[in-house]
C-alpha positions as CSV (number, residue, x, y, z in Angstrom):
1,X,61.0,-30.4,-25.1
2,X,63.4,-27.7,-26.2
3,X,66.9,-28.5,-27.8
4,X,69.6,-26.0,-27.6
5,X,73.4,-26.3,-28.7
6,X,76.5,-27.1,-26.7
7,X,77.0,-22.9,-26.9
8,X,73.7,-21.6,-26.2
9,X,73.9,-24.4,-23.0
10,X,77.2,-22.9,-21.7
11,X,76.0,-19.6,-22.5
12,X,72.5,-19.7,-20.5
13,X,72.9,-22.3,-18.4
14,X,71.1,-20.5,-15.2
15,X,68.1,-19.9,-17.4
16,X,67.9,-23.3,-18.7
17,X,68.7,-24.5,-15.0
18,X,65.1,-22.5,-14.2
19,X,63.0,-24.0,-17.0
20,X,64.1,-27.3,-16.2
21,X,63.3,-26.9,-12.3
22,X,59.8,-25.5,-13.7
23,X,59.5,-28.7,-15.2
24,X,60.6,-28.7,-18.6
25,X,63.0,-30.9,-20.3
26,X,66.0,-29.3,-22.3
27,X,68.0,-32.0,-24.7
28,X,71.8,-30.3,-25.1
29,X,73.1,-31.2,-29.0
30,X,77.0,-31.3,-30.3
31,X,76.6,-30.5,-34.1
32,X,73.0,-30.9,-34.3
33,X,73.0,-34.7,-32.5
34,X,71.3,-34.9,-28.8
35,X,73.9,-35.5,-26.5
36,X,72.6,-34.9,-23.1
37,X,69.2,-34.4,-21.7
38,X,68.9,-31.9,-18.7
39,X,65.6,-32.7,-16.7
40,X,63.5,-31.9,-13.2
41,X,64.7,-33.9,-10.4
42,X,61.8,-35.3,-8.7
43,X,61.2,-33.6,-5.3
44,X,61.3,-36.1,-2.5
45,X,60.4,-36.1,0.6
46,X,62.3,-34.0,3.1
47,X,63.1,-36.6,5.9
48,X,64.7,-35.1,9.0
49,X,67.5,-36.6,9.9
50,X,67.6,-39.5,13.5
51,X,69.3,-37.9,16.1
52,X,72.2,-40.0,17.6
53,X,71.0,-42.6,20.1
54,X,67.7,-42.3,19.4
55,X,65.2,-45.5,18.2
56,X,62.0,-43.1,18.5
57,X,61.0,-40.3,16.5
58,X,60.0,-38.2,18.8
59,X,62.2,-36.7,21.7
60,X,64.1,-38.1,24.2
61,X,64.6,-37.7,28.0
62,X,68.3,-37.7,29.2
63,X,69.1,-37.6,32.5
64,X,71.2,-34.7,34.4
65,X,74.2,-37.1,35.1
66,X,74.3,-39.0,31.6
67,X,77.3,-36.7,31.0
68,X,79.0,-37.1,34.5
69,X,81.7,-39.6,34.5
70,X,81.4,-43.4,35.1
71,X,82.1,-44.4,38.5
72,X,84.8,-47.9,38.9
73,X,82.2,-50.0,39.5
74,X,80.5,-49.3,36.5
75,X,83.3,-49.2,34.6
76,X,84.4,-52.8,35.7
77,X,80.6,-53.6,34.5
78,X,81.4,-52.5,30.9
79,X,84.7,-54.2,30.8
80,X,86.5,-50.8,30.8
């Protein structure tokens, strides 16, 4: 664990941005007293996101007309 000043933070904070994504942890003093601790995040999972409408994971089939408009009759059905 490496401790650096509130200066040398501001002053290489891309480098110290790189060791801690490498894994290491960097505690950031004010006058010589640990006031922050920069560490890894832990990598998690990448999780695609559910595509509208959908209660599957995989693909699904729409048919051709889905984007057609609603005739009366079904409109009346859905209270529209």
């Amino acid at each position: 664990m490496r401790t650096v000043s509130t200066h040398e933070a501001k002053t290489n904070l891309s480098k110290l941005l790189a060791r801690a994504e490498a894994g290491e942890e960097i505690v950031i003093c004010r006058r010589g007293v640990p006031a922050a601790r920069l560490v890894p995040l832990k990598k998690s999972r990448k999780r695609s996101r559910p595509k509208v409408g959908t209660v599957t994971s995989g693909p699904v089939d729409v048919s051709s007309d889905a984007l057609e408009p609603m005739s009366e009759t079904d409109l009346e059905q859905w209270g529209v």
